[in-house]
N, C-alpha and C positions, 0 to 999 in steps of 0.2 A: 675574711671575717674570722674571728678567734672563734675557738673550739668551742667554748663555755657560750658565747653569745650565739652559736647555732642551734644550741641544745637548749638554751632559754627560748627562742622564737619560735622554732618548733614545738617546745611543751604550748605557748602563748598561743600558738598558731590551732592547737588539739586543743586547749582547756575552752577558752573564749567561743569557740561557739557551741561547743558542748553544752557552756552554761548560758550562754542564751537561746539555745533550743528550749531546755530545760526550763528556765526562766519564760519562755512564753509559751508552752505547756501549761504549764501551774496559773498561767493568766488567762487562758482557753477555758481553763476550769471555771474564773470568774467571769469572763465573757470573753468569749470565743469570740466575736465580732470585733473587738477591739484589738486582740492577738493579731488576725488574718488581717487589719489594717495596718498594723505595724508593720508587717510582713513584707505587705504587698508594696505602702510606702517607700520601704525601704529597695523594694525592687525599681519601683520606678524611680527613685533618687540615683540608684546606679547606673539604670537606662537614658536617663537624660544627661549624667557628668561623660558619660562616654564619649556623649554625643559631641559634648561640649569639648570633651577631651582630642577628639579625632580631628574635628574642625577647626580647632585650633591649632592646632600641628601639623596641617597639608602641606603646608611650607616645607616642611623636612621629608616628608614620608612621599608626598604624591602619589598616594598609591590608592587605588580605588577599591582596593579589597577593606582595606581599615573605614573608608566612609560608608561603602553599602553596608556594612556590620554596623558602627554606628548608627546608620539611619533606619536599618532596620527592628533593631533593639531599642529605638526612640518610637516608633510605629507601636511595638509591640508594647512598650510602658504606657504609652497614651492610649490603650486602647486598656492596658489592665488597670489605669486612675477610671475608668468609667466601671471598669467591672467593680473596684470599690465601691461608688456608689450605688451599684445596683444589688450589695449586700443584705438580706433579707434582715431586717430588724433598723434599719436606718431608714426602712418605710417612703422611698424617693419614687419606686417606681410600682409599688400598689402588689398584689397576690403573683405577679410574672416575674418577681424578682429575683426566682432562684433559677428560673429558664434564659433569662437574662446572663445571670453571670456566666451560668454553662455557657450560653453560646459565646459570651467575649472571650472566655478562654479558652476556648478550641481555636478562635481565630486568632486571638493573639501568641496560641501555642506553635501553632500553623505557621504564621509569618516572622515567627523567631526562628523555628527551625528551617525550613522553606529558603531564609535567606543565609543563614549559616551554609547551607547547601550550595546554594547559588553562588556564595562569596569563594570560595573555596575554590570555584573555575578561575578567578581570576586573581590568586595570589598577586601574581607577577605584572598584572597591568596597570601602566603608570595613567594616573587621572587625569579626565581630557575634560573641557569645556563640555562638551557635546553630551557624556557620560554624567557629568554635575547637574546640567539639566536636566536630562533625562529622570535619573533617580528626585531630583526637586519637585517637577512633575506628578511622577508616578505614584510614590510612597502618598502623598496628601490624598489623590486622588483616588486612591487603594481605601483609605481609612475612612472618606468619606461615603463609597460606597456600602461599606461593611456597616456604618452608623446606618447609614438608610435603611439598608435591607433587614437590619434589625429592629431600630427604634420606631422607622417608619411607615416602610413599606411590608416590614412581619412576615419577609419572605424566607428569610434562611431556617433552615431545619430547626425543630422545638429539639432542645438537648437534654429537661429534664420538668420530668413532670412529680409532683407531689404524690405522693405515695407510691411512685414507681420508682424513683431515684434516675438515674441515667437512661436514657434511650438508647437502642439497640441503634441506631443512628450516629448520634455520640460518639458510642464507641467505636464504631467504625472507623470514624475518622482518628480517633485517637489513636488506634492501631496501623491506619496509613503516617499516620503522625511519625509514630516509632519506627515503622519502617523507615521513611524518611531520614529518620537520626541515623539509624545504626549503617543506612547508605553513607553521611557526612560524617563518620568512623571509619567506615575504608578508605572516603576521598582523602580524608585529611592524615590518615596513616600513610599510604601514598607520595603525600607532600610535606611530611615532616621535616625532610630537609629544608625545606625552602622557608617557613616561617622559623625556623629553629627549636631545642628538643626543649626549652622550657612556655616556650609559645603552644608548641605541640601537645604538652600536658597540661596547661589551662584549657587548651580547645577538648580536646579528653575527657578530661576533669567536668567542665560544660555541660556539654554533651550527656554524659554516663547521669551526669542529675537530673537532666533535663526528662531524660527518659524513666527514670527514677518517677520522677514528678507527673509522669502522664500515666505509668503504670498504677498510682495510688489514686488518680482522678478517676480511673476507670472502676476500680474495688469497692469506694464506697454505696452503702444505699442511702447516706442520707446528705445533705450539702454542709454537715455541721458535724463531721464527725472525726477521731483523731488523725484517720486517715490521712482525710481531707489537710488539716495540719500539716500532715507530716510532705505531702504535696507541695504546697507552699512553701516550705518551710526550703524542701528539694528545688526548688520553682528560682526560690532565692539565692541559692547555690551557684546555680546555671548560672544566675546575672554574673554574684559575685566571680565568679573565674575568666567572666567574658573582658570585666573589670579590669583585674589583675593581668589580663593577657594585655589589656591596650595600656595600662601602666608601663609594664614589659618594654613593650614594643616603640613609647611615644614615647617615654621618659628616662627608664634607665637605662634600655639599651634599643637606641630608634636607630641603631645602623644592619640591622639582621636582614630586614627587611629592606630598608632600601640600599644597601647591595647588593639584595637579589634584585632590587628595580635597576639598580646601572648594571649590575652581570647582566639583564634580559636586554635594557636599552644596546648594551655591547655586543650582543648576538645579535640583535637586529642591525643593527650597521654593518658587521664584520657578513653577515649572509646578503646587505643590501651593497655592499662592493665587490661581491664574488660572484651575485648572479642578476639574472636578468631580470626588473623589474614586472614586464610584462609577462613574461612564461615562467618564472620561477628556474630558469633551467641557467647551469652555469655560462658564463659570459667573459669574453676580454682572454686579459692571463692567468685569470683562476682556471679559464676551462682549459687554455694549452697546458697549463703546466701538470693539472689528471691526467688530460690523456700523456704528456710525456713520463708521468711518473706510469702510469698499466702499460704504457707500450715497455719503457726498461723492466719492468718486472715479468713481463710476455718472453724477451727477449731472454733474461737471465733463466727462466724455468723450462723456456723452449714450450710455450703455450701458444695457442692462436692467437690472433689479434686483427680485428677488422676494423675498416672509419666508412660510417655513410654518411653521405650528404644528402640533405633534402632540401628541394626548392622548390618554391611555390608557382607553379604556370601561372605567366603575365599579370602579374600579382599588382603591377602599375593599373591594371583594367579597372580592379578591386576599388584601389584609392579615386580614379578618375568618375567610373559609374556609382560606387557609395561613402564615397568620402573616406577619409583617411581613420575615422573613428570605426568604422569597418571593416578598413585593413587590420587596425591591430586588433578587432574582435576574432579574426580570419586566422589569425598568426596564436592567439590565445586558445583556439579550435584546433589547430592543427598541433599545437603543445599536447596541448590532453590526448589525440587520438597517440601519437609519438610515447608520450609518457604510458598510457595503457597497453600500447602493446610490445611495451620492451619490460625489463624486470626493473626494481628498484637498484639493484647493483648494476645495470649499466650504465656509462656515462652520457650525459644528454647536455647538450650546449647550443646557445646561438649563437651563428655564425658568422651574421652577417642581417640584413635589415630581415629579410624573408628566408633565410636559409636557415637548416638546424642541422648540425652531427652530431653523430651517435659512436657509441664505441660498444657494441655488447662484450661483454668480456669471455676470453675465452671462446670465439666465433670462428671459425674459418671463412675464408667470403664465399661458400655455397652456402651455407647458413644466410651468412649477412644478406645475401638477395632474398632470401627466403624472408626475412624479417623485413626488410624493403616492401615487399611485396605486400604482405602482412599489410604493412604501415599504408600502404596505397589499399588495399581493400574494406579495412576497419575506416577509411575516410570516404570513403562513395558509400558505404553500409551508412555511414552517421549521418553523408549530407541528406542522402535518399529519407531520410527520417520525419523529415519538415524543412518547412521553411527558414532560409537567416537572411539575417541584414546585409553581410554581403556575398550572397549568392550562391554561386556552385564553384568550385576550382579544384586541380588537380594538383599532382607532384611530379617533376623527375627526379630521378637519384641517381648518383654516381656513388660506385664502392670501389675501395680498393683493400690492401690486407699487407699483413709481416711478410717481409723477406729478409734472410739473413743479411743481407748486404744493402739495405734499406735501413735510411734512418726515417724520423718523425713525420717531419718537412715532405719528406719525399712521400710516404705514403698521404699526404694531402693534398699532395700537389697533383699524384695520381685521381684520388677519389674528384679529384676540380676536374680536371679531364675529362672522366668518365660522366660526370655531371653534364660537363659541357655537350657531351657525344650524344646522351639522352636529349638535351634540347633540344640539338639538329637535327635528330632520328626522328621528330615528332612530336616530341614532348608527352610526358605518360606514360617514361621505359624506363628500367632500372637498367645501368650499361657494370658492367664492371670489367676495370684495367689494372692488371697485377703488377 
């Protein structure tokens, strides 16, 4: 874009709403009522195009962070076209009309930021049937209960009484409120990268109003004052960037984001061919080729290096007495006790249907027994704990370790050995053969 055409959109971008601040100021002055309907109009016109805009575009984007923000932001405008009409001087709902409004905008302040927050966990996840329902569900059935407990049932907190202006109530929430926001300020600082840095300064931008907006709802004492304006006015801000962010993202530039959906789809494939679906723990030739890259690296710094094997006693018993959905809850049980009681920097694999090796790095094998051992006591502490579906069972292990004149192969073929030696000893021993 040419020089001159940046410095024209930017001044257009600063004058335009300046003067229509100003512009519905000076018509506050002649009714205020009809200013804050403009306002508020114009918020929910941008809360419902999002919506329209988001869901029209799932085709490209799939992404479930742009629909829960959409639908949330539609939740949140359908609830502030009611607070319109419960505006004191359009006489719709009698002398509770200003208690009325307070409380639809606490909740619909609530469930704008609430799901800002919410959305924000799931930048990166790609939209499933299950998740479309869910939110289709939920959001209506959210809104309906808020109408009840207000309109009907007159169960939610009074938020503002005449001659007192705001309840200490109110504001209470209104200050969980901000808390709230200035939480979905770190989240999204955080995850800048991943929506990208002009996505990230709309949500910012959002946000900073939004909290803007709850701070002047809290100040004034009467529901009619410029504060109050100036609230709305902030209120309207928030839409508008939420706005310009799914323009961003669905129109002129709808690849930021779903890149990061096929970068994340691509991590999950690329980690679902290298480990094991059941245990999470590497698998196949991903996991030989760890341990042969730390054994070469043990070897070239003259570091220890140990391999245990673990296997499950008559682990066929398992499948035969509680079914085979049992075995692998068995094997999924004995992952975690394995995974807690080694460090994250060790290497953990499966080995085989019921077997699992380990490599802790840098171990000598009086160590490695010692953590074998470990590994068999952290699993009778856990079974002893309650009851499972499939039963009690034990481990043996075979270890074995580096020798200079040893390759890979060969220290597995050892720790299989030593494995096997525990079987015949009883089953229940840790053997190690160097």
């Amino acid at each position: 874009m040419p020089k001159n055409s940046k410095i024209t959109k930017a001044v257009l971008l600063s004058i335009v709403p300046v003067a229509a601040a100003v512009g519905l100021y000076f018509l506050s002055l002649y009714s205020n009522i009809l200013s804050l309907t403009l306002i508020e109009l114009t918020s929910v016109i941008f809360g419902a195009c999002l919506f329209v805009l988001a869901i029209s575009t799932t085709y490209l984007a799939k992404n479930s962070f742009m629909v829960l923000l959409a639908t949330v932001f539609l939740t949140s405008s359908a609830l502030d076209f009611l607070n319109i009409m419960s505006y004191q001087g359009l006489n719709l709902f009698g002398s509770q009309a200003a208690n009325l409004s307070a409380q639809l905008w606490v909740v619909a302040r609530f469930i704008q930021i609430a799901g800002m927050f919410a959305a924000a966990f799931i930048i990166k996840k790609m939209l499933t049937k299950r998740f479309t329902i869910f939110i289709s569900i939920f959001f209506p059935l959210i809104f309906i209960i808020i109408v009840l407990s207000i309109f009907v049932f007159k169960i939610f907190p009074v938020s503002f009484a005449d001659g007192q202006g705001s309840i200490l109530a109110k504001n209470i929430i209104e200050y969980s409120i901000i808390a709230l926001a200035l939480g979905s300020v770190i989240i999204y600082t955080v995850k800048r990268k991943i929506i990208g840095r002009h996505n990230y300064l709309f949500t910012l931008l959002s946000i900073s109003f939004f909290i803007l907006s709850e701070l002047t709802s809290i100040l004034p004492a009467d529901s009619l004052g410029l504060l109050n304006l100036l609230g709305h006015l902030f209120k309207l801000a928030s839409f508008y960037f939420v706005f310009r962010f799914f323009i961003e993202t669905n129109i002129r530039d709808p690849f930021t984001i779903l890149f990061n959906n096929l970068k994340g789809t691509n991590e999950q494939l690329q980690f679902a061919s290298t480990h094991d679906n059941l245990t999470g723990f590497l698998s196949g030739k991903s996991m030989i080729e760890e341990f042969k890259k730390q054994f070469e690296i043990a070897k070239r710094f003259e570091k220890q290096f140990s391999v245990i094997i673990i296997d499950i006693d008559d682990f066929s018993r398992i499948n035969d007495q509680f079914g085979h959905p049992a075995g692998d809850t068995a094997l999924s049980f004995l992952a975690d006790i394995i995974k807690n009681s080694l460090r994250e920097v060790d290497i953990k694999g499966r080995y085989g249907g019921d077997a699992f090796i380990v490599a802790p790095l840098e171990v000598d094998s009086a160590n490695a027994i010692a953590i074998a051992q470990k590994i068999q006591d952290n699993l009778n502490a856990s079974l002893l704990q309650g009851e499972t579906i499939f039963g009690k069972f034990q481990v043996s292990v075979g270890v074995s370790g580096i020798r200079s004149d040893r390759t890979i192969e060969e220290i597995f073929a050892k720790a299989e050995q030593a494995l096997l030696k525990s079987k015949q000893s009883g089953e229940h021993s840790v053997t190690l053969i160097m």
